[in-house]
N, CA, C and O atoms as CSV, one atom per row, in Angstrom:
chain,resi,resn,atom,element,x,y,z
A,1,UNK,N,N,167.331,134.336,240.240
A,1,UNK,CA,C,166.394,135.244,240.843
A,1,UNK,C,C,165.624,134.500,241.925
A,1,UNK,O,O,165.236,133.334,241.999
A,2,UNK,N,N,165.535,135.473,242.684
A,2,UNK,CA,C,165.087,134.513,243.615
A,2,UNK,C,C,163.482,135.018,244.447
A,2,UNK,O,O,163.747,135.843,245.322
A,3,UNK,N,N,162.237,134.774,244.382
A,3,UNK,CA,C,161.206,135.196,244.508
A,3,UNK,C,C,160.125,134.416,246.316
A,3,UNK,O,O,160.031,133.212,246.557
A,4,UNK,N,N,159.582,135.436,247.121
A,4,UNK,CA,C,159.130,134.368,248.270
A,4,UNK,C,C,157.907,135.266,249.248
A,4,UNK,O,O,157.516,136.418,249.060
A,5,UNK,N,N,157.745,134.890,249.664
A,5,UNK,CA,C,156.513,135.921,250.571
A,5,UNK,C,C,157.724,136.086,252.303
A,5,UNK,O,O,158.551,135.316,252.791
A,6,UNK,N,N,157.203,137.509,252.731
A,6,UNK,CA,C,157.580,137.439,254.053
A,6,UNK,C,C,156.422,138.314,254.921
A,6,UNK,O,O,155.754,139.243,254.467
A,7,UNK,N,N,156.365,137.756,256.327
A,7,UNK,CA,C,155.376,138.539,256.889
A,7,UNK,C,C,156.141,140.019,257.762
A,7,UNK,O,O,157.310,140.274,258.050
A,8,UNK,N,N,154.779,140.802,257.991
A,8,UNK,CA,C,155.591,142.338,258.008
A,8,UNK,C,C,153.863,142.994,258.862
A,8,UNK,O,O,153.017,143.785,258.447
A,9,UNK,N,N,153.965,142.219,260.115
A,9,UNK,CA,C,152.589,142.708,260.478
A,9,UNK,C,C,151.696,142.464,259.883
A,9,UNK,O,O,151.652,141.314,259.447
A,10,UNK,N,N,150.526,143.413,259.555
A,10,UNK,CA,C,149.322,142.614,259.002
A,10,UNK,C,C,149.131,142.438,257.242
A,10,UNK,O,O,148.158,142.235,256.517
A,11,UNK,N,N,150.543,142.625,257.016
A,11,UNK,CA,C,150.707,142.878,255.171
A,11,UNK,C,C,151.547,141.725,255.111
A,11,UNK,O,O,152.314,141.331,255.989
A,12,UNK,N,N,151.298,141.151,253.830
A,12,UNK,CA,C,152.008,139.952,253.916
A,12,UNK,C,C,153.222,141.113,252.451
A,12,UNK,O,O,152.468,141.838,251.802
A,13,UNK,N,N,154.659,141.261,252.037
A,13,UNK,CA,C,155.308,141.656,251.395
A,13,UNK,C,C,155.311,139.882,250.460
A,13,UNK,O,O,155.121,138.705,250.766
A,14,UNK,N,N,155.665,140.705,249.191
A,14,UNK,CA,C,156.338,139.310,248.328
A,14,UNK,C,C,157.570,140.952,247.524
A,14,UNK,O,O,157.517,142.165,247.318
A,15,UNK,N,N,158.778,139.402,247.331
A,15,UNK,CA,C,159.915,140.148,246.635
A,15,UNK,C,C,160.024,139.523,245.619
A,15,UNK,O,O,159.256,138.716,245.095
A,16,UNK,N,N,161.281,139.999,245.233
A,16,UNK,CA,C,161.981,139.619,243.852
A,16,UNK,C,C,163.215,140.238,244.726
A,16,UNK,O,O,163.270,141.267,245.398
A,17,UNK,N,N,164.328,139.072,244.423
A,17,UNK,CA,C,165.413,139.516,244.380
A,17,UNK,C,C,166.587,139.250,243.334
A,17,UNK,O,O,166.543,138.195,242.702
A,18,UNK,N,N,167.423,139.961,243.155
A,18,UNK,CA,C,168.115,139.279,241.884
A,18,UNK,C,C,169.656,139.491,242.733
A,18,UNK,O,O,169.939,140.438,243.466
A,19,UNK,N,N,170.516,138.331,242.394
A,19,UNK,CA,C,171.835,138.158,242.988
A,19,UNK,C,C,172.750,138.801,241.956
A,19,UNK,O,O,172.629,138.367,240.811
A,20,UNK,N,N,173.680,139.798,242.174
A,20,UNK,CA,C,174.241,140.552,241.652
A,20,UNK,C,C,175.695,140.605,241.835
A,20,UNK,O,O,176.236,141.450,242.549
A,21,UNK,N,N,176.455,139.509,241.049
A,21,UNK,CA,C,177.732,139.920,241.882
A,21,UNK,C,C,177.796,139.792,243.146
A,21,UNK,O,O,178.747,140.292,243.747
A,22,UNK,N,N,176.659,138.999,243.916
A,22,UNK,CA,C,177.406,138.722,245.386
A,22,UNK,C,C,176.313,139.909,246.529
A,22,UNK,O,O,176.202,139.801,247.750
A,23,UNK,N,N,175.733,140.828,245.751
A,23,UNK,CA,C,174.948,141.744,246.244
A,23,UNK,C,C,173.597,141.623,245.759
A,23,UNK,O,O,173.305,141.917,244.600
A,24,UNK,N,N,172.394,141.014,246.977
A,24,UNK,CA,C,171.111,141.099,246.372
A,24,UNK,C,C,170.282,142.324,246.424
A,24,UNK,O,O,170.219,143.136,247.348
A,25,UNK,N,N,169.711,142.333,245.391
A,25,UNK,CA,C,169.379,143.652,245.054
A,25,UNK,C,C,167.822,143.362,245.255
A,25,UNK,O,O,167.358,142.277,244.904
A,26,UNK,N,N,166.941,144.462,245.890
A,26,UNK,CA,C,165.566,144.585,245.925
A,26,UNK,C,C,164.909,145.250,244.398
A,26,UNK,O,O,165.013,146.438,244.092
A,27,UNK,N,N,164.232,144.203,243.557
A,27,UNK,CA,C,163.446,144.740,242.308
A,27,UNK,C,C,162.218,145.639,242.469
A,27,UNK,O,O,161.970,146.711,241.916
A,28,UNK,N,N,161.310,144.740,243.614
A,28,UNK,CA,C,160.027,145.878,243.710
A,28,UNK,C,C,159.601,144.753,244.945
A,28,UNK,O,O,160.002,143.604,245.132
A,29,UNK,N,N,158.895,145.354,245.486
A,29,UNK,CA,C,158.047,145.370,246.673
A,29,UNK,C,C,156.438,145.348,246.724
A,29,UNK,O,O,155.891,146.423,246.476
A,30,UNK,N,N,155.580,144.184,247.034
A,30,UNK,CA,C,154.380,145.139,246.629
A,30,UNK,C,C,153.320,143.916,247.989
A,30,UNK,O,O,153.545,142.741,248.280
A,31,UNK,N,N,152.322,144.772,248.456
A,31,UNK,CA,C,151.834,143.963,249.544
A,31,UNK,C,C,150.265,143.357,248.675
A,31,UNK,O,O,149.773,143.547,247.563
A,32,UNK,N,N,150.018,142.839,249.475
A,32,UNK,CA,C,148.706,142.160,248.730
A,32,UNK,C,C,147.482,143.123,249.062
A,32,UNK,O,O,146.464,142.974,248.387
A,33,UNK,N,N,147.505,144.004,249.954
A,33,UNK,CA,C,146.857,145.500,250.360
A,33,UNK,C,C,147.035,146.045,248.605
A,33,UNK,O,O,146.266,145.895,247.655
A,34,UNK,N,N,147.583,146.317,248.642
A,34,UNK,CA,C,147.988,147.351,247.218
A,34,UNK,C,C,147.829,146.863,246.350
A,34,UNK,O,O,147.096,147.577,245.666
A,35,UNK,N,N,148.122,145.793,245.740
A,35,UNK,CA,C,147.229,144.473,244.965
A,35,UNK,C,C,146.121,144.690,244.892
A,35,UNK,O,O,145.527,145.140,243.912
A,36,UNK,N,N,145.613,144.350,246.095
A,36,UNK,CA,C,143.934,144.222,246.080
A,36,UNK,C,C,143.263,145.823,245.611
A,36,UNK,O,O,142.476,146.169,244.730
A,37,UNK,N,N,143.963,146.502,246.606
A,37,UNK,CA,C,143.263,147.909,246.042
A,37,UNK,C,C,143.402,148.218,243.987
A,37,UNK,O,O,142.550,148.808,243.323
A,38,UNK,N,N,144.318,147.789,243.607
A,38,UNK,CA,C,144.609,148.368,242.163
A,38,UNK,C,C,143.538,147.491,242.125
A,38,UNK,O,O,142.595,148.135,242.585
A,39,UNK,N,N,143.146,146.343,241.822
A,39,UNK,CA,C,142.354,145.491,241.248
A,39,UNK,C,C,140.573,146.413,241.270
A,39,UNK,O,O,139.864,146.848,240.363
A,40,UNK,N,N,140.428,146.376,242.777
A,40,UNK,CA,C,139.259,147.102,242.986
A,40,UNK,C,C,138.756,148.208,242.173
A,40,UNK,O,O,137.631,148.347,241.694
A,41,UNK,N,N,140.480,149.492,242.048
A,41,UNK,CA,C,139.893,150.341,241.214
A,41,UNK,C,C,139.696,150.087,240.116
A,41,UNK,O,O,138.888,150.770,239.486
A,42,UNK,N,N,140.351,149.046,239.527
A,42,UNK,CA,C,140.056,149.069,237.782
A,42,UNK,C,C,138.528,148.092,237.530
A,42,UNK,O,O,138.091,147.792,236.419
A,43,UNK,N,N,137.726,147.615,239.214
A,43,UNK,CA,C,137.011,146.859,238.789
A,43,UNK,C,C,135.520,147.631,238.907
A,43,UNK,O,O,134.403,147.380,238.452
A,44,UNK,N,N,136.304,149.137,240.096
A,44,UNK,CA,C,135.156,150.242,239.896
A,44,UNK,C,C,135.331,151.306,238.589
A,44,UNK,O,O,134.648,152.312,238.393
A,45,UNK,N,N,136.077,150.964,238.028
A,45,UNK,CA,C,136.004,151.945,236.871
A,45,UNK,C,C,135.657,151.033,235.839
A,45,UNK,O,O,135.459,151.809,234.904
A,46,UNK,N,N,135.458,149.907,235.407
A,46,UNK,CA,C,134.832,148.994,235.037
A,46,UNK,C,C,133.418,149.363,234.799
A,46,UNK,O,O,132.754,149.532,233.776
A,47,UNK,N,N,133.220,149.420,235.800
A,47,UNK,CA,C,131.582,149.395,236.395
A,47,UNK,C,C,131.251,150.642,236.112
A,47,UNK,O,O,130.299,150.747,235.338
A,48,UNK,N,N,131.711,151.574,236.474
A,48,UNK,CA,C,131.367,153.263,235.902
A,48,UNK,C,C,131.079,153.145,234.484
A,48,UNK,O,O,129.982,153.436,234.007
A,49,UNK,N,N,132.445,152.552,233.556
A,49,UNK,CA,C,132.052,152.736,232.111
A,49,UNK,C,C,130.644,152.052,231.810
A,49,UNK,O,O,129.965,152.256,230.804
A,50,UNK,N,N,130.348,151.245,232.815
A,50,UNK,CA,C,128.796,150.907,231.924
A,50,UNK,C,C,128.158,151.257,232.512
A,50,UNK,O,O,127.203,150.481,232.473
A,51,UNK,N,N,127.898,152.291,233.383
A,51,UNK,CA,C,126.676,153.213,233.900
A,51,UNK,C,C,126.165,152.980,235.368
A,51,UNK,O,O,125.087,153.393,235.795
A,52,UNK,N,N,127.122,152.236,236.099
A,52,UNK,CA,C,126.594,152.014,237.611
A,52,UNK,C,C,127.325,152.842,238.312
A,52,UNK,O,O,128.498,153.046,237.998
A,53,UNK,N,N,126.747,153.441,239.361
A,53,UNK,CA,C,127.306,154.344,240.327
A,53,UNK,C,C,127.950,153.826,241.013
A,53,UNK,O,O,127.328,152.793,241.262
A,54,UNK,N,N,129.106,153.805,241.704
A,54,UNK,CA,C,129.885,153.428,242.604
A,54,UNK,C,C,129.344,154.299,243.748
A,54,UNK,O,O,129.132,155.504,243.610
A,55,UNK,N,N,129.130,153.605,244.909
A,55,UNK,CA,C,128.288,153.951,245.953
A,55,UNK,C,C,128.978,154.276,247.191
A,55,UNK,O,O,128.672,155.151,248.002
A,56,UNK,N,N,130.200,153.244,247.241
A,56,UNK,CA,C,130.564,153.328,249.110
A,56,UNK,C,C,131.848,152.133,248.292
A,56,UNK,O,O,131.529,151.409,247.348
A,57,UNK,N,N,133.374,152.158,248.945
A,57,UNK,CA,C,133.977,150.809,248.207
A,57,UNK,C,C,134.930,150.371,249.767
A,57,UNK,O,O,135.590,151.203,250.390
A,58,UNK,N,N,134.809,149.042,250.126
A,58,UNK,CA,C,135.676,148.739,251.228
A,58,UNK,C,C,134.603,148.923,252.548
A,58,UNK,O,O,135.056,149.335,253.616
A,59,UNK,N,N,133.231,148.612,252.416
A,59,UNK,CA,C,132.065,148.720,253.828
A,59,UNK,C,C,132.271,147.731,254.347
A,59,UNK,O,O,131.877,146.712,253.779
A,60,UNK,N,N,132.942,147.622,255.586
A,60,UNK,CA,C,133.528,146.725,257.164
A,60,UNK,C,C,132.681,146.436,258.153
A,60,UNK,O,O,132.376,147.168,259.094
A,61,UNK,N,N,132.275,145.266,257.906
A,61,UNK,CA,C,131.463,145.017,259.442
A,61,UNK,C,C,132.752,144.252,260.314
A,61,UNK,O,O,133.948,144.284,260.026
A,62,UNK,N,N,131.868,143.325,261.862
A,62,UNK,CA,C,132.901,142.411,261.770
A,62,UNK,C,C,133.346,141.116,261.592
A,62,UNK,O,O,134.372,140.525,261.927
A,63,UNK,N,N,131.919,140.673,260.733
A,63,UNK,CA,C,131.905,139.565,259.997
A,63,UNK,C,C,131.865,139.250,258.698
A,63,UNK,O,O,131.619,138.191,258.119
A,64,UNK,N,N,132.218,140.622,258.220
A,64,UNK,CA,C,132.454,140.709,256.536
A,64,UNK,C,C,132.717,142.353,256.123
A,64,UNK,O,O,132.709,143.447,256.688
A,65,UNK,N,N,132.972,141.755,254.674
A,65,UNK,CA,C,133.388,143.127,253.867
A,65,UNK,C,C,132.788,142.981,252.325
A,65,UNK,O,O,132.614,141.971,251.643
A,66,UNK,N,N,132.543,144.374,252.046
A,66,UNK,CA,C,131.810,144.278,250.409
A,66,UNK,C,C,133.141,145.357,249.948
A,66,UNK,O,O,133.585,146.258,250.659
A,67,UNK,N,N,133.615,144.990,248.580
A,67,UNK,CA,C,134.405,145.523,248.113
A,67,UNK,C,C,133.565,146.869,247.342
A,67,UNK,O,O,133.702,147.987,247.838
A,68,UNK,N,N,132.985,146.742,246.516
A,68,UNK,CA,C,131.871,147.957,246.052
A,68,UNK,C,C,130.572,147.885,246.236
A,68,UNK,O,O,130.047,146.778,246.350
A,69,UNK,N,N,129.814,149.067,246.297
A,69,UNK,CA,C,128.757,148.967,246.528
A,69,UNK,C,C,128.030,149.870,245.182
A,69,UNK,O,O,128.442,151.028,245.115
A,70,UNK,N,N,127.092,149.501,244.208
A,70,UNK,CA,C,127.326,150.303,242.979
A,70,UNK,C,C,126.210,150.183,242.911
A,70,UNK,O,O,125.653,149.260,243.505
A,71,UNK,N,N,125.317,151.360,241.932
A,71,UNK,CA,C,123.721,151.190,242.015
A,71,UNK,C,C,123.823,151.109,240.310
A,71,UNK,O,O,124.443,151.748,239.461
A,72,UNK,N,N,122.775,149.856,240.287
A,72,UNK,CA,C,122.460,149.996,237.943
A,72,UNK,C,C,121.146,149.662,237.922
A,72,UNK,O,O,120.564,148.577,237.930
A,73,UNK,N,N,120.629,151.275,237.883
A,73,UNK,CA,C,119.416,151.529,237.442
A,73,UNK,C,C,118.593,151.410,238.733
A,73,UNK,O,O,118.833,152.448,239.351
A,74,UNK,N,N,117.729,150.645,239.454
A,74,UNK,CA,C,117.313,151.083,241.119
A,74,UNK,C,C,117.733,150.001,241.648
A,74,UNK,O,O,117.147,149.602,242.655
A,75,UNK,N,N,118.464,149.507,241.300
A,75,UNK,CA,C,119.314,147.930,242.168
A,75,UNK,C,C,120.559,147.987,242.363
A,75,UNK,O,O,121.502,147.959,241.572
A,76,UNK,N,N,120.482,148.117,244.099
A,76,UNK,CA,C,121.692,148.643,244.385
A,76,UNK,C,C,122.488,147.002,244.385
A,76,UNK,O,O,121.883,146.032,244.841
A,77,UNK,N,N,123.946,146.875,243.792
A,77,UNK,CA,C,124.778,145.914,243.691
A,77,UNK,C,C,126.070,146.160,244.629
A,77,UNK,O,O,126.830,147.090,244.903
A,78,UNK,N,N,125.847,144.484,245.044
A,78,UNK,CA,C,127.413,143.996,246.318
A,78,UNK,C,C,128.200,143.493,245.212
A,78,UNK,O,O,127.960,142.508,244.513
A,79,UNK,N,N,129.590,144.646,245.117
A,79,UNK,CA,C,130.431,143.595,244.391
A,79,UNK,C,C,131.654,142.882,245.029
A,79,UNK,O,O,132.374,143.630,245.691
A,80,UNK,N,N,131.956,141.823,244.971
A,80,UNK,CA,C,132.856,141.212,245.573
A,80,UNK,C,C,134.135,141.306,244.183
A,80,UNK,O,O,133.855,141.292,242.984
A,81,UNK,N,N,135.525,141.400,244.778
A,81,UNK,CA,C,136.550,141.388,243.365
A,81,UNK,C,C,137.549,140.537,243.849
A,81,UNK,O,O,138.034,140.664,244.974
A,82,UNK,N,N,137.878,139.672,243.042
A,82,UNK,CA,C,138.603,138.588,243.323
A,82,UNK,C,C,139.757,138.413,242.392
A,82,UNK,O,O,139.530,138.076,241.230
A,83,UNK,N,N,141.000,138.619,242.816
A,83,UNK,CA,C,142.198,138.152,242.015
A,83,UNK,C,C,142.859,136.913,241.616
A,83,UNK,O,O,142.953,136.093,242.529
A,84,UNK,N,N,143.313,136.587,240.547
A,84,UNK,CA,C,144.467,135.231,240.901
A,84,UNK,C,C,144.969,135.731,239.344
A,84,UNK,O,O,144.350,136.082,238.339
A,85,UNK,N,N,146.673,135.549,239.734
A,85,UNK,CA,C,147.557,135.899,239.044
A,85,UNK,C,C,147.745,134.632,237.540
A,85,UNK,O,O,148.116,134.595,236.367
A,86,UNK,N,N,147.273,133.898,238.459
A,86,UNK,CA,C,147.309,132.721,237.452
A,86,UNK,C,C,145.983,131.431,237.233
A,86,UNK,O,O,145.708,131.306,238.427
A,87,UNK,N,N,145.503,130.933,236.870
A,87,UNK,CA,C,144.527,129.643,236.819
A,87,UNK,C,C,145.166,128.420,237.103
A,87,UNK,O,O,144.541,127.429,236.724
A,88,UNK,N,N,146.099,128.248,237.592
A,88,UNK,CA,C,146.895,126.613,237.888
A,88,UNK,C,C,146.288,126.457,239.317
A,88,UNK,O,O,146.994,125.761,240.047
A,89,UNK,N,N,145.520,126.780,239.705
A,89,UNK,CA,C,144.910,126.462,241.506
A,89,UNK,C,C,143.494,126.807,241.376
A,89,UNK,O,O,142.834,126.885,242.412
A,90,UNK,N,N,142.777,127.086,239.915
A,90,UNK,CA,C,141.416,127.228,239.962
A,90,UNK,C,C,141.246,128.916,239.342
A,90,UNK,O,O,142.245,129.636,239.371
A,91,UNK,N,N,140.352,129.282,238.973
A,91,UNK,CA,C,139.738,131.115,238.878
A,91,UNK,C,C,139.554,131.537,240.156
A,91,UNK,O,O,139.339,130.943,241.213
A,92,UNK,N,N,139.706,132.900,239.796
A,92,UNK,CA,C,139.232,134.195,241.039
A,92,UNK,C,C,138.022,134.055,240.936
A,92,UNK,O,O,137.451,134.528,241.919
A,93,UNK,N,N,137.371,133.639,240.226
A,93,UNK,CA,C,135.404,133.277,240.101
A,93,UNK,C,C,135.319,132.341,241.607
A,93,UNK,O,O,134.900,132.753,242.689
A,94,UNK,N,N,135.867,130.941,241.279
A,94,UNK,CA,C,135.487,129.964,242.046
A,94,UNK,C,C,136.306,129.844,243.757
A,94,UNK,O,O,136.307,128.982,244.636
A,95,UNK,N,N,136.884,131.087,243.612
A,95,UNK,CA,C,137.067,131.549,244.933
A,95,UNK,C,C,136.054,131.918,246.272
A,95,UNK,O,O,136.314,131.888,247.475
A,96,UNK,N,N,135.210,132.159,245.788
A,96,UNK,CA,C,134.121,132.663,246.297
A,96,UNK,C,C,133.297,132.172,246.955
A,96,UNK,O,O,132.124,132.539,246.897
A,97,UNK,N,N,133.723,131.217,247.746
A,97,UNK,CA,C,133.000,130.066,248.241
A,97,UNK,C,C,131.310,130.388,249.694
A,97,UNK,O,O,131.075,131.416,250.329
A,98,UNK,N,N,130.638,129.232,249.704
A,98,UNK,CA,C,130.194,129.842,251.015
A,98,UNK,C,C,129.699,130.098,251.662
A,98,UNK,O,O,128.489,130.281,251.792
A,99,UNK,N,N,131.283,130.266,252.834
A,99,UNK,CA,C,131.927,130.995,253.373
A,99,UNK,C,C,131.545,132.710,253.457
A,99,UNK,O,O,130.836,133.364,254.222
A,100,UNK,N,N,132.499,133.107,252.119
A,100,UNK,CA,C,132.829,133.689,251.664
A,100,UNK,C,C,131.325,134.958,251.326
A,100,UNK,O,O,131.082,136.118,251.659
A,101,UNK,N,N,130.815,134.173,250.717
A,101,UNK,CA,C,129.122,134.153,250.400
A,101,UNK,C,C,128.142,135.022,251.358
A,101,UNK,O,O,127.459,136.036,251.217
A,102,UNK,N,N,128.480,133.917,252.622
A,102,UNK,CA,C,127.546,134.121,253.855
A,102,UNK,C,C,127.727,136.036,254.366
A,102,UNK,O,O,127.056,137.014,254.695
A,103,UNK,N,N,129.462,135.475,254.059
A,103,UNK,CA,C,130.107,136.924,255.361
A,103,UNK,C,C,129.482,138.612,253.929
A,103,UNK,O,O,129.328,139.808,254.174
A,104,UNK,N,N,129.367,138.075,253.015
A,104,UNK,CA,C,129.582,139.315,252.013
A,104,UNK,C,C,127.517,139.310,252.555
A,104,UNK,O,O,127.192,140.354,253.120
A,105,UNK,N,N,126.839,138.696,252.452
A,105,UNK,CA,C,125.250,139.035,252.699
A,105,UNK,C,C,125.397,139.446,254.221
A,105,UNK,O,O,125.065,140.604,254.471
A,106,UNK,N,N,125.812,138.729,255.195
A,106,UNK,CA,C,125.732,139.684,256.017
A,106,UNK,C,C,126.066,141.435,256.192
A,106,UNK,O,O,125.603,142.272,256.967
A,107,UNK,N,N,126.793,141.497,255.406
A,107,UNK,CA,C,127.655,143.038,255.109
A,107,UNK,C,C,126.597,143.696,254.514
A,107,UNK,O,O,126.226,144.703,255.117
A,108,UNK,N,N,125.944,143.383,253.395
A,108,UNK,CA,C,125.293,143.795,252.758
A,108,UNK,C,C,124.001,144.348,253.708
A,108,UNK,O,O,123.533,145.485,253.780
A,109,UNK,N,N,123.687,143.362,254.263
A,109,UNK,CA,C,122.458,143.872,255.120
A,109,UNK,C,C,122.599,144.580,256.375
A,109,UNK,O,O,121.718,145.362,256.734
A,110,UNK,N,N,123.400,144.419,256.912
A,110,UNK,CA,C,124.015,145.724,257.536
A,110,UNK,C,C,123.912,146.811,257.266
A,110,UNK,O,O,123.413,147.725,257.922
A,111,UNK,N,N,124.755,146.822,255.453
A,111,UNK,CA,C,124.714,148.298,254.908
A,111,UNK,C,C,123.341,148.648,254.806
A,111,UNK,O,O,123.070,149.818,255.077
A,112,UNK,N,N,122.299,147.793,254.433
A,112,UNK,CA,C,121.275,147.970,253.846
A,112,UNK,C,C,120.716,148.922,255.037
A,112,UNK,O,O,120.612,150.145,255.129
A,113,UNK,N,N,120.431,147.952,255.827
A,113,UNK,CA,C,120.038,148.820,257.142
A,113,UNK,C,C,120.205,150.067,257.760
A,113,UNK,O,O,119.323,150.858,258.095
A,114,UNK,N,N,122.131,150.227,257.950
A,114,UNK,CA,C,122.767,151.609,258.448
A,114,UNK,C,C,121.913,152.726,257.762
A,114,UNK,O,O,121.418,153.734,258.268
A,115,UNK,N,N,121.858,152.050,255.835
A,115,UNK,CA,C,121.351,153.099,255.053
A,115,UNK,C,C,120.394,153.520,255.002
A,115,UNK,O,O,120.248,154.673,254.595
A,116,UNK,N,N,118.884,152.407,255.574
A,116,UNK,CA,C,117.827,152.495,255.314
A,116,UNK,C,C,117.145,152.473,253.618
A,116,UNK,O,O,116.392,153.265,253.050
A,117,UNK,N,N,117.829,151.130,253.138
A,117,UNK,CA,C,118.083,151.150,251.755
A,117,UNK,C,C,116.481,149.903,251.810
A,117,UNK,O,O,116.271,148.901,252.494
A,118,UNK,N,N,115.643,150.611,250.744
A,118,UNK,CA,C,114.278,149.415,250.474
A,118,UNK,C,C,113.740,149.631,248.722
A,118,UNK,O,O,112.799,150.090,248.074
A,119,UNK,N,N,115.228,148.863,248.514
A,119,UNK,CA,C,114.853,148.268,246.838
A,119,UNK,C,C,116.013,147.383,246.604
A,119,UNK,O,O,116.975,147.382,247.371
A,120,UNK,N,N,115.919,146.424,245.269
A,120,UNK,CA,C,116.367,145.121,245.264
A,120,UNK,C,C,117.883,145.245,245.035
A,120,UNK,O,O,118.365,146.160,244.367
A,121,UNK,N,N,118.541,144.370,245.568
A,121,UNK,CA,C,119.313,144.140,245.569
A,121,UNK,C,C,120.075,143.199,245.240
A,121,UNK,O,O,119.534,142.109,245.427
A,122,UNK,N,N,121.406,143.120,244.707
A,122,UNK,CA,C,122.120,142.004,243.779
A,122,UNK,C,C,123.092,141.864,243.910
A,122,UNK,O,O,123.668,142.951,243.964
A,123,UNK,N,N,124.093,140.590,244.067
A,123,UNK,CA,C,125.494,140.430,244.466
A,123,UNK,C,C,125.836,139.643,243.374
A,123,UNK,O,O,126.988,139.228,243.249
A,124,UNK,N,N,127.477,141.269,242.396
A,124,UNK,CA,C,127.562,140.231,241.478
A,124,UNK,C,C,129.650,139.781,242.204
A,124,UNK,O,O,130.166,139.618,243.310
A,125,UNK,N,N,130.091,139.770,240.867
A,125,UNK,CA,C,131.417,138.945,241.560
A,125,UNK,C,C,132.449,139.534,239.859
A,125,UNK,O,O,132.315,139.308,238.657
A,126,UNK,N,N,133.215,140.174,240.532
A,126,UNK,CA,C,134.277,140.623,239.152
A,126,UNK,C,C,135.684,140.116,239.768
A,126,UNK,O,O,136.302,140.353,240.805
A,127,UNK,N,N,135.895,139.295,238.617
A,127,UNK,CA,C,137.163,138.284,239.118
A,127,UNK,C,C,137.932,138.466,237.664
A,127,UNK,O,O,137.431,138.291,236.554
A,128,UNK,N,N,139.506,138.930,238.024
A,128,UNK,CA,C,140.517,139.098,237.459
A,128,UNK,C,C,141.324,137.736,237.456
A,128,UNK,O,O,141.882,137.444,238.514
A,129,UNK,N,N,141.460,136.784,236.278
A,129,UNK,CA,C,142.301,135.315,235.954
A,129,UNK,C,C,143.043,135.817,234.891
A,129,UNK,O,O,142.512,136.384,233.936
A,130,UNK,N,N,144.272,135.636,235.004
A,130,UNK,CA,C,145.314,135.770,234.043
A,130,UNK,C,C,145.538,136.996,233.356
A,130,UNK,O,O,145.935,137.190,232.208
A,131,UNK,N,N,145.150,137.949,234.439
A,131,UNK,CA,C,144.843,139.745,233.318
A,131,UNK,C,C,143.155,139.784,232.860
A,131,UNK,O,O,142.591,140.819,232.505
A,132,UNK,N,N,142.517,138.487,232.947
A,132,UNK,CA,C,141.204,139.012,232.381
A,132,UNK,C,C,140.103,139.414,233.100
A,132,UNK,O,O,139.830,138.695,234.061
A,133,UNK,N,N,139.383,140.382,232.896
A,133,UNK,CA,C,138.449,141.188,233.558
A,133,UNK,C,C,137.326,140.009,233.511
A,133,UNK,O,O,136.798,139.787,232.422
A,134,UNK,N,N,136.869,139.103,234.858
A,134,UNK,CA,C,135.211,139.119,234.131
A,134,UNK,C,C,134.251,139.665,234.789
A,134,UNK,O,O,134.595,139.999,235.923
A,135,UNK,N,N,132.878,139.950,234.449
A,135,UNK,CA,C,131.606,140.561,235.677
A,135,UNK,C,C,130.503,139.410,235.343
A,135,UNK,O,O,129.862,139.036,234.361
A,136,UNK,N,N,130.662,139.022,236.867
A,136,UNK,CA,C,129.414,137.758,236.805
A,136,UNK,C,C,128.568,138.862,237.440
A,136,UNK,O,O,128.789,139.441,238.503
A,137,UNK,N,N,127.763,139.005,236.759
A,137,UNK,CA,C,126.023,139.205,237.637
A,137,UNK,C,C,125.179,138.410,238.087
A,137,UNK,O,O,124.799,137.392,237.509
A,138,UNK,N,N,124.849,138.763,239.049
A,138,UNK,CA,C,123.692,138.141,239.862
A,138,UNK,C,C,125.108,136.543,240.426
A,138,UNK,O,O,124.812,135.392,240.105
A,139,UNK,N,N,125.749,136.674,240.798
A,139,UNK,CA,C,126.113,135.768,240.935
A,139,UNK,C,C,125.668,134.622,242.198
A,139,UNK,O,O,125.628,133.416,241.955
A,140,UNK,N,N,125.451,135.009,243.124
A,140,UNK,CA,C,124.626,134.261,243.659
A,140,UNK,C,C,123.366,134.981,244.798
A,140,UNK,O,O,123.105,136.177,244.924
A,141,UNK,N,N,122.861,134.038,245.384
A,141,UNK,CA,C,121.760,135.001,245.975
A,141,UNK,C,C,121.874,135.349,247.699
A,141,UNK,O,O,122.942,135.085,248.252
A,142,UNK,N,N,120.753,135.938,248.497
A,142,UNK,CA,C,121.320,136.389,249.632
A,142,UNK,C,C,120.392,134.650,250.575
A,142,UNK,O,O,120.283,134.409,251.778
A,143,UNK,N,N,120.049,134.049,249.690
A,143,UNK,CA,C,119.316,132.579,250.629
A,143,UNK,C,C,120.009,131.824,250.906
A,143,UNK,O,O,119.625,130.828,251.520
């Protein structure tokens, strides 16, 4: 079997192929777009089951992006969602570098602004390692 990334415009594709008698056969197809989105929803329905509103999901400036925007209780929350299929290169936690950090507070205050939003606010971080769900709160701050 034979497994590899190829580029395809702004989606990066990864395959699986399996050699068949001389004929390789396509198993599944899947872009890291579509990845990321499944992750997101199961990390806003996450968040629903324990009582936060999902607010706005995917807000674009052009120096950052907030994956959800969710309110629990009068504090509206930046969530950032982070994948890794595996832990041999570190967690989807410690991804988050920052970088990473800087561009998600700028976004935030942007939104804050567009919205005219004036109550506290919190950036947490839900990172998927090996299938496991976690929700860091408060994970770090906007200083």
């Amino acid at each position: 079997m034979n497994r590899g990334p190829a580029r395809a415009g702004p989606f990066v594709l990864y395959w699986e192929v399996e050699l068949f008698m001389g004929v390789n056969r396509i198993l599944f197809i899947t872009t890291t777009l579509q990845t990321g989105w499944a992750f997101e929803q199961r990390a806003a329905e996450f968040l629903e089951c324990r009582g936060y509103a999902v607010l706005d999901r995917n807000f674009r400036t052009r120096r950052g992006e907030i994956d959800i925007v969710a309110k629990d209780r009068d504090t509206v929350v930046f969530v950032e969602v982070r994948a890794r299929s595996s832990v041999r290169f570190g967690t989807a936690a410690e991804t988050v570098g920052p970088v990473k950090r800087a561009r998600i507070v700028h976004a935030a205050r942007m939104y804050a602004t567009l919205r005219g939003l004036d109550c506290p606010m919190r950036f947490d971080v839900i990172a998927v390692s090996a299938g496991k769900l976690e929700h860091i709160a408060d994970a770090f701050t906007a200083g």
